[in-house]
C-alpha positions in Angstrom: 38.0 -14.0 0.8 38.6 -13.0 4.6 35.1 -13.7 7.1 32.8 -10.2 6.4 31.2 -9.0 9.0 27.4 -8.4 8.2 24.7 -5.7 9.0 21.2 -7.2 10.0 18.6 -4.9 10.5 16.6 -6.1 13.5 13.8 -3.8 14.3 12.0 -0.3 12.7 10.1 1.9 15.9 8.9 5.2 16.8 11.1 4.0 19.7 13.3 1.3 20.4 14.6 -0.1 23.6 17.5 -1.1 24.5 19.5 -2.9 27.7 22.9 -4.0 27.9 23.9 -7.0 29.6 27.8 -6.6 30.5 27.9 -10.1 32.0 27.4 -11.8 29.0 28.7 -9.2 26.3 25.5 -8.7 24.8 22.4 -6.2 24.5 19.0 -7.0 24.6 16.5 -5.4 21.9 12.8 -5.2 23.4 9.7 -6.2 21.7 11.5 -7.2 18.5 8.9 -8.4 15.9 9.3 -11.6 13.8 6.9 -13.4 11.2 5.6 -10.4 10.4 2.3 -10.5 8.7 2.7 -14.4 8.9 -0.1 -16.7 10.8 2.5 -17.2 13.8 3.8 -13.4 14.4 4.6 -12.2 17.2 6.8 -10.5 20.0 9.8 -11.5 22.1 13.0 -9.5 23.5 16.1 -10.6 22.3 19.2 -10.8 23.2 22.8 -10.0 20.6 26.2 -10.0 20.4 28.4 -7.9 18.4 27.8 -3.7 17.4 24.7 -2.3 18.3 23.4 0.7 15.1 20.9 2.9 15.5 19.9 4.5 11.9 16.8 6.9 10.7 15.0 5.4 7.7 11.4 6.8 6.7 10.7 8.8 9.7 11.7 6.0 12.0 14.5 4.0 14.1 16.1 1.0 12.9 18.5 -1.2 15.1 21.0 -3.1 13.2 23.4 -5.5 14.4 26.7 -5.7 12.9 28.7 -9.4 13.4 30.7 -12.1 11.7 29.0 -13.9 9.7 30.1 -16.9 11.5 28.3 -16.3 14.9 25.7 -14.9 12.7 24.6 -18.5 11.1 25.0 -19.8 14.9 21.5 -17.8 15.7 19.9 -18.4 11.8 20.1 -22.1 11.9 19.2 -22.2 15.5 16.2 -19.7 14.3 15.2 -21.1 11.1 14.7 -24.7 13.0 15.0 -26.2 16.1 18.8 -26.2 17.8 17.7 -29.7 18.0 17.9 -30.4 14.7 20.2 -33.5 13.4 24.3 -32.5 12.7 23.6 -33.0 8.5 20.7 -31.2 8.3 22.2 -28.3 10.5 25.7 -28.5 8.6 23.5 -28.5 4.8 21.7 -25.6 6.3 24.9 -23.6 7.8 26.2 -23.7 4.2 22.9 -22.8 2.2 22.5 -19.8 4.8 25.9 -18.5 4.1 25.5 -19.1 0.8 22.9 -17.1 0.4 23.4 -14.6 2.2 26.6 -13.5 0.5 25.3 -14.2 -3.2 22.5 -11.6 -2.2 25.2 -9.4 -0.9 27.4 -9.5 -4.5 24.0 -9.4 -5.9 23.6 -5.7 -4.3 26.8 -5.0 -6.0 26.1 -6.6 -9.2 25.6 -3.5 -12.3 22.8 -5.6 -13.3 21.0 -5.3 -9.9 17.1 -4.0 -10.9 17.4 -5.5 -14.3 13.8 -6.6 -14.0 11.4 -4.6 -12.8 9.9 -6.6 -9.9 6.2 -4.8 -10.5 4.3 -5.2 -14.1 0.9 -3.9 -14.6 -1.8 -3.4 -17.3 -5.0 -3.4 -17.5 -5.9 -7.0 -17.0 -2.7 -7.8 -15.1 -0.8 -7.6 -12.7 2.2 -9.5 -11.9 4.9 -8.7 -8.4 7.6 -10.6 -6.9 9.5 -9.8 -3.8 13.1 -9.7 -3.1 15.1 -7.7 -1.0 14.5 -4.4 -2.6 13.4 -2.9 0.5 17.2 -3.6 2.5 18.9 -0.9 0.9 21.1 0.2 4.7 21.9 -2.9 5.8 22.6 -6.4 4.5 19.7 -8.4 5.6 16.7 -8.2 7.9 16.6 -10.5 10.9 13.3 -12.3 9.9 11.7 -14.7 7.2 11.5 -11.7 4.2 15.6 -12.8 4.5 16.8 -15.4 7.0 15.2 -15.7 10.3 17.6 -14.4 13.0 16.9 -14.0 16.7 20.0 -13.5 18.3 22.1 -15.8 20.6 19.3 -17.0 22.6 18.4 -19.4 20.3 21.8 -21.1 20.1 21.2 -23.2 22.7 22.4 -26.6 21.3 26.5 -27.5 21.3 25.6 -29.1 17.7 24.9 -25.7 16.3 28.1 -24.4 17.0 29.4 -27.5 16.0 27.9 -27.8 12.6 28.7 -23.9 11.7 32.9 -25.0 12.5 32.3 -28.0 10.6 31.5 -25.7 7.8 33.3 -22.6 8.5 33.8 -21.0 5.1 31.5 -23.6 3.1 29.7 -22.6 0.3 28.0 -23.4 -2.9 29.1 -22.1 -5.9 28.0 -22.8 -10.0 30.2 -21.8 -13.0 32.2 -19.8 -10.0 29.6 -17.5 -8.9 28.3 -17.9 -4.9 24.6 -20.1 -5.7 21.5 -18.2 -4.9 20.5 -21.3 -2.2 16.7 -20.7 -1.6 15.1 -23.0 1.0 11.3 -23.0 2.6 9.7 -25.7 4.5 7.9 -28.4 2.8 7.6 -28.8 -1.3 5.3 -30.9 -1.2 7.0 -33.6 -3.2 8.5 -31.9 -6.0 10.5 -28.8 -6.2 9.9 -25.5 -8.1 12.2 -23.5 -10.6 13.7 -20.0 -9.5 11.8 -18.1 -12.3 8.7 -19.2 -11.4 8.9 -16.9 -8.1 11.4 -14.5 -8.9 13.3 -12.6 -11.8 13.1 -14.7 -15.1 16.8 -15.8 -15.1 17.7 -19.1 -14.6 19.5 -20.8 -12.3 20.3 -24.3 -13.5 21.0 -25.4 -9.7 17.6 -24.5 -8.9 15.4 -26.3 -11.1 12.6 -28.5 -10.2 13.4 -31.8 -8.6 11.5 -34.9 -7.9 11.7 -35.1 -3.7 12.0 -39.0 -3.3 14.4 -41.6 -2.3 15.4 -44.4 -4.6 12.5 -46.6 -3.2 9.7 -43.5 -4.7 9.4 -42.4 -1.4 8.5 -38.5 -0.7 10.9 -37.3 1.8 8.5 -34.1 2.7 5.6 -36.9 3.3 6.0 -37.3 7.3 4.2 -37.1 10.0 6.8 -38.4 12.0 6.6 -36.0 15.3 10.5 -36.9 16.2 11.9 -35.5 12.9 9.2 -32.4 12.9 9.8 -31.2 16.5 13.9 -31.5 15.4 13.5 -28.7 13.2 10.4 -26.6 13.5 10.6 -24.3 16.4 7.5 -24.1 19.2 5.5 -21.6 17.0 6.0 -23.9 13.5 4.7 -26.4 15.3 1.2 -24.8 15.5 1.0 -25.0 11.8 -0.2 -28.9 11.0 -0.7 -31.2 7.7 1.5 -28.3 5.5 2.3 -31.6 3.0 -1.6 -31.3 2.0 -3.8 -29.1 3.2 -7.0 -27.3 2.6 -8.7 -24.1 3.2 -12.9 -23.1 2.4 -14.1 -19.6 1.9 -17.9 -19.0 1.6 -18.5 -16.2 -1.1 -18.9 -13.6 1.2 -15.4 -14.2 3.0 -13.3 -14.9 -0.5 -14.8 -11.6 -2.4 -14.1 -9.1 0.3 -10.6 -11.3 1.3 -9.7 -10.4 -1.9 -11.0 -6.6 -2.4 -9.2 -6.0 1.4 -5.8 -7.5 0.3 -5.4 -6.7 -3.3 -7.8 -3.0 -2.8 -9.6 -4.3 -6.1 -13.3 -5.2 -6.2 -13.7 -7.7 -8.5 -17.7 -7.9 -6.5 -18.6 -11.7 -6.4 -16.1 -14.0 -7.2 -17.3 -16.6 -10.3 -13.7 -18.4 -10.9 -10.0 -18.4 -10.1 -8.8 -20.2 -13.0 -4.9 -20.8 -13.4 -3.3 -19.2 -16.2 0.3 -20.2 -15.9 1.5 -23.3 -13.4 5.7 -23.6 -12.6 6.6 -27.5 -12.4 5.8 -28.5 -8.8 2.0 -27.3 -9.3 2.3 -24.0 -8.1 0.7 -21.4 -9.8 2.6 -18.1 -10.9 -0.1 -16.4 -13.2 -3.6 -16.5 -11.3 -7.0 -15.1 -13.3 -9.6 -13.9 -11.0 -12.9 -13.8 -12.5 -15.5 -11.4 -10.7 -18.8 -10.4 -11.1 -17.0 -6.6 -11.5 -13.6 -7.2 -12.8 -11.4 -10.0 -14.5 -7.7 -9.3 -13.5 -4.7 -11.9 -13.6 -2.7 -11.6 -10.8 1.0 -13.4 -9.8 3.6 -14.2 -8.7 3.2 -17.3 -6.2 3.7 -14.5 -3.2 1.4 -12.0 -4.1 -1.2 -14.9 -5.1 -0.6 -16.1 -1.5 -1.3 -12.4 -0.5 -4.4 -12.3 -1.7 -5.6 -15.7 -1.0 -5.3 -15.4 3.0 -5.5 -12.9 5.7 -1.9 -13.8 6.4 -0.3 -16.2 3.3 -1.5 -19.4 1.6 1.1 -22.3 2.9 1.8 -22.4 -1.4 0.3 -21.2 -4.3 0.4 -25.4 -5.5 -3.5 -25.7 -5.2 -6.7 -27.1 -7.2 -9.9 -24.7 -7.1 -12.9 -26.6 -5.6 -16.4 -24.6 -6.2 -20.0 -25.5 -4.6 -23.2 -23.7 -5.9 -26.3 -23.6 -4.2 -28.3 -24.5 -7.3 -27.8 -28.2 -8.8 -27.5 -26.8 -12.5 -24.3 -25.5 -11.0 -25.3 -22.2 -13.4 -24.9 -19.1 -10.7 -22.5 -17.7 -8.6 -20.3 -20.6 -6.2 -21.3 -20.0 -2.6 -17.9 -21.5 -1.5 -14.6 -21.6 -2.9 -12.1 -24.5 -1.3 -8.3 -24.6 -2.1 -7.0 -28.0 -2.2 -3.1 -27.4 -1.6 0.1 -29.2 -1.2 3.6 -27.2 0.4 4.5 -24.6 2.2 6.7 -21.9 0.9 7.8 -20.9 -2.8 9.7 -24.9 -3.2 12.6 -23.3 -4.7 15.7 -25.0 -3.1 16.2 -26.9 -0.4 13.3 -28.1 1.2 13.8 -28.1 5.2 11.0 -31.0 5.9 12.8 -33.2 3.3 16.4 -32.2 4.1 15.4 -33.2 7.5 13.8 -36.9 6.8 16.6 -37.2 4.4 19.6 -37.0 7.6 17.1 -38.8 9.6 17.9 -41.5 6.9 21.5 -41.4 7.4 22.0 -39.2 4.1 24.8 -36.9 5.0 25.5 -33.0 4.7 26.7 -33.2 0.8 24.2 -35.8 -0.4 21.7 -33.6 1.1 22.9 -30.4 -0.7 23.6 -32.1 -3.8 20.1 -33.5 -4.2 18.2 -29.6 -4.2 21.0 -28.0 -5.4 22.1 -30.3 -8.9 25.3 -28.9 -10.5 26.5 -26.9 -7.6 29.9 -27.4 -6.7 31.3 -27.1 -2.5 33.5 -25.3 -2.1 35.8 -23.6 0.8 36.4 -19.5 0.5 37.8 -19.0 3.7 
């Protein structure tokens, strides 16, 4: 294998502006969206190296950037975290970045791509997952549906580009196949299996793991600001206490949450009672129980969805209910979620990873303790 060049699509627009910036061999893209639909989205011009594409798709304009995929992981590791981030947890991330990105790429090629219907309905359920089903002109989108990636702005630390060369052709592979190397940001002390958020095929390097040192420590339980700020950027920062975390609804706000992001009215909500729970806690299979409809609902995305005007931090949460009456015999009059994680907690978890180079635990150890099995391996 030779270094690919790779097509990220960057922005969809009515209109879309661009200015080049000959001094510094780059363009800048204005108003470029990133965490869309997410509690911290917003908009920011960016700036990009490499070929500039300007396609149609669905009545609008989509910019994509074509580059190596080298100086392409430069911007994603310095856009998934901080540029400040420790040299191991940047170097296990430069590898698990360009693993995945090319395993999704031989994915697109693979004759059993769409094997599994991502969408499965009756008429008491309704189960979705989300993949990359959507990227069907260009190799990956530039934000967190794929890998965040904000051009070379963000590479503002000399330990970025040095943790990429340290790396350069790194991957992860099992049974000789490119690994599938999901990550997220906090597990919340134990890691979940691929099936449970995706296609029901297995992946034996991405089963659920226990996230603890040899002393029963949770590497994902910190508070520690020093190791945080390292590796969530100014905007992840606004998002606090992700290892536990809870969130109350009164009856009025969960009933017409729900009916506004799933478009069913299932009128007052009685229960959400969990009908199928993956090994870290998170639920896949979710039965809402309403005063107008009973309808089980899943995957952990979709559950997130419909939980939250943006997304739950994880579907890994307890139902707490409080009734006006003591008898505790009509509807609740407030729903609270008691939670743990943020993300799906497939993979490699970036809070633990993180604690776990603060520790002194090097690049491999770090990759060999999310991803069991896998084998590194230079392609290029």
């Amino acid at each position: 294998m030779t270094q690919p060049e790779i097509s990220i699509g960057i922005l969809s627009a009515g209109e879309i502006c661009v200015k080049n910036n000959p001094g510094n061999n780059s363009f800048i893209i204005k108003n470029v969206v990133f965490g869309k639909e997410f509690h911290w989205e917003r908009r920011e011009d960016q700036e990009f190296r490499g070929e500039l594409k300007i396609i149609r798709e669905n009545g609008l304009l989509t910019a994509v950037n074509v580059i190596p995929i080298e100086e392409y992981l430069e911007s994603v590791i310095s856009s998934e975290m901080s540029a400040a981030s420790s040299l191991e947890f940047l170097k296990a991330h430069a590898v698990i970045s360009r693993s995945w990105l090319m395993a999704q790429i031989e994915k697109s090629k693979s004759p059993d791509k769409g094997k599994h219907a991502s969408i499965t309905e009756t008429e008491t359920e309704y189960i979705r997952w989300w993949d990359r089903e959507d990227h069907e002109n260009f190799d990956v989108c530039a934000d967190d549906h794929c890998q965040r990636y904000q051009g070379i702005a963000r590479v503002s630390s000399p330990c970025v580009k040095e943790a990429v060369q340290a790396t350069f052709g790194e991957f992860l592979t099992y049974e000789g196949r490119i690994c599938d190397t999901r990550f997220y940001k906090c597990c919340g002390g134990r890691t979940e299996n691929f099936e449970s958020c995706w296609e029901p095929e297995p992946h034996s390097y991405l089963t659920s793991i226990v996230d603890t040192d040899a002393d029963g420590s949770v590497f994902c339980d910190t508070k520690d600001s020093a190791v945080l700020a390292q590796f969530l950027n100014d905007y992840d920062l606004e998002t606090t206490d992700f290892y536990r975390w809870q969130v109350t609804y009164s009856q009025e706000e969960i009933s017409n949450l729900i009916k506004r992001k799933t478009g069913w009215d299932f009128g007052q909500i009685i229960d959400l009672q969990p009908v199928e729970i993956g090994a870290s806690g998170r639920i896949v299979r979710l039965k809402i129980i309403g005063t107008k409809l009973v309808k089980t609902i899943g995957k952990e995305l979709f559950i997130r969805k419909a939980l939250s005007e943006s997304h739950l931090y994880s579907s890994a949460f307890t139902v707490g209910k409080k009734f006006a009456d003591a008898d505790r015999s009509g509807i609740p009059s407030e729903f609270t979620l008691h939670g743990s994680g943020w993300g799906h907690g497939v993979g490699l978890c970036q809070t633990g990873a993180a604690v776990m180079a603060a520790k002194g635990f090097n690049y491999k150890q770090i990759l060999e303790h999310y991803f069991p099995g896998s084998k590194l391996e230079k392609l290029y």
